[in-house]
C-alpha positions in Angstrom: -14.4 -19.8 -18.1 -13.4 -23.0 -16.3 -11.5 -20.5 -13.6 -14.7 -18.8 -12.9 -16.7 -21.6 -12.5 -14.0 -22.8 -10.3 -14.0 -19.4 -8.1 -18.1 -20.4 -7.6 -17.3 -23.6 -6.7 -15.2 -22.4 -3.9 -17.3 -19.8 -3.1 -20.4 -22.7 -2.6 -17.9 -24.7 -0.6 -16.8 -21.8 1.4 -20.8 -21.3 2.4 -21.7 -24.6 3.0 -18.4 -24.4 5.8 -20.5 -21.6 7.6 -23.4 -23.2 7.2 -22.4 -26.9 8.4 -19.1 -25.8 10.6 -21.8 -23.0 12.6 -23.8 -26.3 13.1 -21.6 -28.9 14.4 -19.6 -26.1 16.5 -22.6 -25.1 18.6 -24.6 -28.0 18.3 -24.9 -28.9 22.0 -25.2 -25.1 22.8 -28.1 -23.8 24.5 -28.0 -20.3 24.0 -26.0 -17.2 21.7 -26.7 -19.4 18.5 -24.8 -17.3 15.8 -27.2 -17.3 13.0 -26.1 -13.8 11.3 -22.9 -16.2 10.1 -25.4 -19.3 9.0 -27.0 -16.2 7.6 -24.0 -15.4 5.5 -23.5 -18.7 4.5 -26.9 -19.9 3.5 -26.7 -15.9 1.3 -23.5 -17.5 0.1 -25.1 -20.9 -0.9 -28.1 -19.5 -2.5 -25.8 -16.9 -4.9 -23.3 -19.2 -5.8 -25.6 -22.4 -6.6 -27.6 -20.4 -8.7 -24.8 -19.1 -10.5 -23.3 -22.6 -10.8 -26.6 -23.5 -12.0 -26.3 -21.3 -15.0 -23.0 -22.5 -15.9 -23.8 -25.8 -16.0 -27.1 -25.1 -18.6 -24.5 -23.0 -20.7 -22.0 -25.4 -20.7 -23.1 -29.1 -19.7 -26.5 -31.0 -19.3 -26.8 -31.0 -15.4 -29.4 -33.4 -13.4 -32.3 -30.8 -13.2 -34.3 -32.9 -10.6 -31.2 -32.7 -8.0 -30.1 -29.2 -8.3 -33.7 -28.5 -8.3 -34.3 -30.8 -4.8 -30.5 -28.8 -3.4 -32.6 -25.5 -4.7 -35.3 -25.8 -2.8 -33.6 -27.1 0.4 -30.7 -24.3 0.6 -33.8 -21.7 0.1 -35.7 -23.2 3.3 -32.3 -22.8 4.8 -32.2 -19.0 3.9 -35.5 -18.5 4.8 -34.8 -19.9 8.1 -31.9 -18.5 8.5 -33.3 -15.1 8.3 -36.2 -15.1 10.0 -34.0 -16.3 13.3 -31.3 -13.6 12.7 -34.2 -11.1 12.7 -35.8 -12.8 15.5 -32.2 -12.6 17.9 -31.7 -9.2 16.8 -35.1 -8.1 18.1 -34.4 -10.3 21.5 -31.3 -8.5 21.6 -32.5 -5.3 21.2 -35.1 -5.8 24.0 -32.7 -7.2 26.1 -30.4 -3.7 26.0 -33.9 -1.6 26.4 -33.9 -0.9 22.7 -37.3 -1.7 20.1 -37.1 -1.8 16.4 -39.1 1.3 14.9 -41.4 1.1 11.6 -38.9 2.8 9.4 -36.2 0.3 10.6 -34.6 2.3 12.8 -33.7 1.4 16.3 -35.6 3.4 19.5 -34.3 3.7 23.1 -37.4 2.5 25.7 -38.0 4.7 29.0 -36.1 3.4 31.7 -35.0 0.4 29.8 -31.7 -0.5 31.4 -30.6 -4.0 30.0 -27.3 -5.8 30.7 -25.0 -6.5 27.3 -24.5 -9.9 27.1 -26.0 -13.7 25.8 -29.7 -13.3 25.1 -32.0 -16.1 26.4 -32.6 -16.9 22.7 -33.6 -20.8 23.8 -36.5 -20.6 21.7 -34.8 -20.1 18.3 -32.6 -23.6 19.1 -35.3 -25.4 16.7 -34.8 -22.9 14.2 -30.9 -23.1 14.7 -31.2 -27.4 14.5 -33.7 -27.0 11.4 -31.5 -24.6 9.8 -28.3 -26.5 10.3 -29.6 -30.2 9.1 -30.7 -29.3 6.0 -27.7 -27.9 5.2 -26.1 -30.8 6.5 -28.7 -32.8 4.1 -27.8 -30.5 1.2 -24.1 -31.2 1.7 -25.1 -35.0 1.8 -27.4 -34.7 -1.5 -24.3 -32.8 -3.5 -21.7 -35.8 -2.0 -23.6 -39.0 -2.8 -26.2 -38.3 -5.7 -24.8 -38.9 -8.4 
């Protein structure tokens, strides 16, 4: 049992490097913020630490008030997360003359004519900076509370 818990932990550590390591890498960027790889770190997190989670009530008494504060956090960071990948992908899709249909599909507009490329995605830099220090926060709150 110790070797799975073990495999989580990596797996947590290996999330919160995509998460944090996204962050710092593009930090001073202004645009082409790459949020589907935050994404599947902050998916990472959430899986793992919950998993974790339920190890440690089967097999230790764990400090419910932290893991419940890290909870919370790394779930604001999925939300986030999310909503700005789905927010690029639909700039993206405008950008090459392409709109999101109701049924999730993906329509070609009339005339549209877009150049491949970095989408002017400026506006989801808050999104990228909230996203990215609370993860930073989480990694802090899992280092130094003990």
């Amino acid at each position: 049992m110790e070797l799975v818990y073990d495999l989580f932990v990596a797996a947590h550590l290996i999330g919160a490097s995509l998460l944090v390591g996204t962050f710092f890498v593009q930090l001073r960027a202004r645009l082409g913020f790459r949020f589907r790889l935050m994404f599947l770190g902050a998916s990472i997190q959430v899986v793992s630490g919950v998993v974790l989670y339920g190890l440690q009530i089967a097999f230790d008494d764990p400090n419910h008030m932290k893991l419940g504060i890290k909870s919370l956090i790394a779930l604001v960071v999925f939300v986030v997360t999310l909503v700005a990948a789905a927010r690029q992908q639909r700039l993206q899709a405008s950008r090459v003359g392409l709109v999101a249909t109701a049924d999730g599909g993906i329509a070609q507009v009339a005339g549209g004519q877009g150049v491949v490329g970095v989408v002017d995605d400026s506006r989801l830099k808050p999104l990228f900076h909230v996203a990215g220090g609370l993860a930073v926060v989480n990694l802090l709150i899992a280092a130094l509370w003990r």
